[in-house]
N, C-alpha and C positions, 0 to 999 in steps of 0.2 A: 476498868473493863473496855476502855476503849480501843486495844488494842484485841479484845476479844481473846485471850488466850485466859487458859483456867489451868490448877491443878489438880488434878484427880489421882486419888491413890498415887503419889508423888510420880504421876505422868504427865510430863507437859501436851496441854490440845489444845493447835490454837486453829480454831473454827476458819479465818478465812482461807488458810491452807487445805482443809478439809473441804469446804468449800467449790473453790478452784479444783480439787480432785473431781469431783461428782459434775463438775459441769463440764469438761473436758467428755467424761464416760455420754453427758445424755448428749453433746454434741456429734460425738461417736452412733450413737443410737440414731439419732434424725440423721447423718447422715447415708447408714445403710438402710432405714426406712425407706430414702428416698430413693434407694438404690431397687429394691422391691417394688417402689411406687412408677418407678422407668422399667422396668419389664412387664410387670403385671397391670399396669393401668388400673381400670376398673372392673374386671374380671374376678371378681370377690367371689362370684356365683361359683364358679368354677376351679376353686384350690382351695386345697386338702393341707390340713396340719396334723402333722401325728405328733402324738403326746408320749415321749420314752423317756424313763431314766437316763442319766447317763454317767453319773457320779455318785449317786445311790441308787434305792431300787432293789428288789429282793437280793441280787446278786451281793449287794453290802452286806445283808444282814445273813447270807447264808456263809458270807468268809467271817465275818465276825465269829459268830457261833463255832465255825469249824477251825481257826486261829486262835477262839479264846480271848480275844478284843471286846474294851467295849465300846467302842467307836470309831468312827471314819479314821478321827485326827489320828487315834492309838496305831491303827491299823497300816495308817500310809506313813507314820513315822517308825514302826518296825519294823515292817514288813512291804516297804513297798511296791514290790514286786508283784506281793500276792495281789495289791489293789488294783492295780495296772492293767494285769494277767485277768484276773479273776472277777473284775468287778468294771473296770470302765472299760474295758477290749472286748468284754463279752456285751457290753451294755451298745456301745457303737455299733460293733458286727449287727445287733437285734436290730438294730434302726433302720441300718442300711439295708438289710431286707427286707424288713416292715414296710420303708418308703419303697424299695422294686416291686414288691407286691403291687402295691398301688398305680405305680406310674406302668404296672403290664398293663392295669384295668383301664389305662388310658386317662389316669387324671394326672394333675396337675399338682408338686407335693413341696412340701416346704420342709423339711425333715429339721429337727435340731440338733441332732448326733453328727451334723454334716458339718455343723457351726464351728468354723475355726476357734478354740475358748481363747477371752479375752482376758483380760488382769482384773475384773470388775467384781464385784461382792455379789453373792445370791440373790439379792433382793434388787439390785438394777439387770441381772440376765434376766429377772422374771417381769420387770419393769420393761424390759424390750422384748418379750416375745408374748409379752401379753397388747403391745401396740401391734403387734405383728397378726394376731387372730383379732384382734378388734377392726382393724382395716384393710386386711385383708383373705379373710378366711372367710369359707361359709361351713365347713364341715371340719371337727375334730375330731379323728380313730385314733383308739390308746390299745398301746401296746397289751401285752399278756403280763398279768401282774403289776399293775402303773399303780394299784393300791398303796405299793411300797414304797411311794415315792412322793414326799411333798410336794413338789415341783409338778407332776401328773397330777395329784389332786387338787393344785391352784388352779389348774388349767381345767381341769370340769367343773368348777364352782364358776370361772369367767366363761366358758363356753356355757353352764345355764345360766349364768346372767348377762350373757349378750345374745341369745336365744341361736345358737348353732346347732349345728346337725352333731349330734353326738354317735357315734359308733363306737363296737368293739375292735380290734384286729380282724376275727371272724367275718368282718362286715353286717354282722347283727347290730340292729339299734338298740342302743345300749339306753337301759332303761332306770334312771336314779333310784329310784326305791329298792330295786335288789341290789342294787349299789351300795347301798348303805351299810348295813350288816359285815359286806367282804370289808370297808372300811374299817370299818370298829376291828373287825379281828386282825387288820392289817396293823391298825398302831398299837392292841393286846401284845401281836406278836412282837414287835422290836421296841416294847417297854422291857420285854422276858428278856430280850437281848442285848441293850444298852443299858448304861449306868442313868441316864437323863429321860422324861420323859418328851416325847416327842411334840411339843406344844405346837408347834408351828403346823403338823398335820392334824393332827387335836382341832385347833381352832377352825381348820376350813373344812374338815368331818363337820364341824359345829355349825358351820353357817351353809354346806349343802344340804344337812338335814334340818334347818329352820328356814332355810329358802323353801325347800320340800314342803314341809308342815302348812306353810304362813298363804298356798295356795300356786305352786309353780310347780304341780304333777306332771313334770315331760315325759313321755317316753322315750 
């Protein structure tokens, strides 16, 4: 093993290559952090994150149902068009007014629909924009429907536990406990409509309503 390579399901993985991949991405990450940390200084008080789909999100799970897919993969491998069209062009457009909404009111907005996409896996996009509301956000607004989105509800389970200013789009303070419930029926509905159950929004429904429970009632 000292060459660290394994076989699995007769797939050759040899970890330090894998490795080298992932440090290359968080190098990538520190250094547009640092690129946010040169314009915005310490002005945290004052910039806004909004929280949108933009690769899933209701609009997947309404082409899904209405293509007869049961999933993203299914979907953007026959139909790519319809994904494109119908589910990330409609997802971006929402952002980009979401964030002009915002920046009429006069703030200061970090949008993610805006985020050039890079070659990185789900889980380092949300490893850098969850540094990005840790050090630099004070307030997180989610879009209309963010329920349907794992990616929006990692991001209210770290915006309640790095204590941020939560809001709706409306600009209503959005209040976790009625939060809940649209959760539950948000991952009901796209169990009804994929083959797979949705664990990864499952589990952080699971850990904002035992954050809730265990004594963290924000409004």
């Amino acid at each position: 093993m000292d060459n660290k390579i394994i076989t699995v399901e007769n797939k050759i993985i040899n970890f330090e290559t894998i490795r080298a991949r992932h440090e290359r991405v968080l190098e990538d990450i520190e250094n547009i952090l640092s690129g946010y940390q040169a314009i915005l200084g310490d002005r945290k008080q004052n910039v806004t994150y909004t929280s949108v789909p933009v690769s899933t999100g209701k609009h997947l799970y309404e082409a899904l149902k209405k293509y007869k897919y049961r999933s993203k993969d299914e979907l953007k491998q026959k139909n790519i068009n319809a994904y494109n069209i119908e589910v990330r062009d409609l997802n971006v457009q929402s952002a980009k007014d979401f964030a002009s909404e915002l920046r009429n009111k006069g703030k200061i907005v970090i949008n993610p629909g805006d985020f050039k996409e890079q070659n990185w896996q789900d889980t380092l996009y949300m490893c850098y924009w969850e540094q990005v509301i840790e050090k630099f956000i004070s307030e997180i607004h989610f879009n209309n429907d963010y329920h349907y989105s794992t990616g929006c509800v990692e991001e209210l389970f770290i915006g309640i536990d790095k204590n941020k200013g939560l809001y709706h789009r409306s600009g209503k303070p959005l209040i976790v406990s009625e939060e809940i419930p649209k959760l539950w029926k948000a991952a009901e509905d796209i169990t009804n409509v994929c083959d797979e159950e949705p664990k990864n929004l499952v589990n952080f429904i699971m850990k904002i309503e035992l954050h809730y429970r265990n004594g963290n009632k924000r409004a």
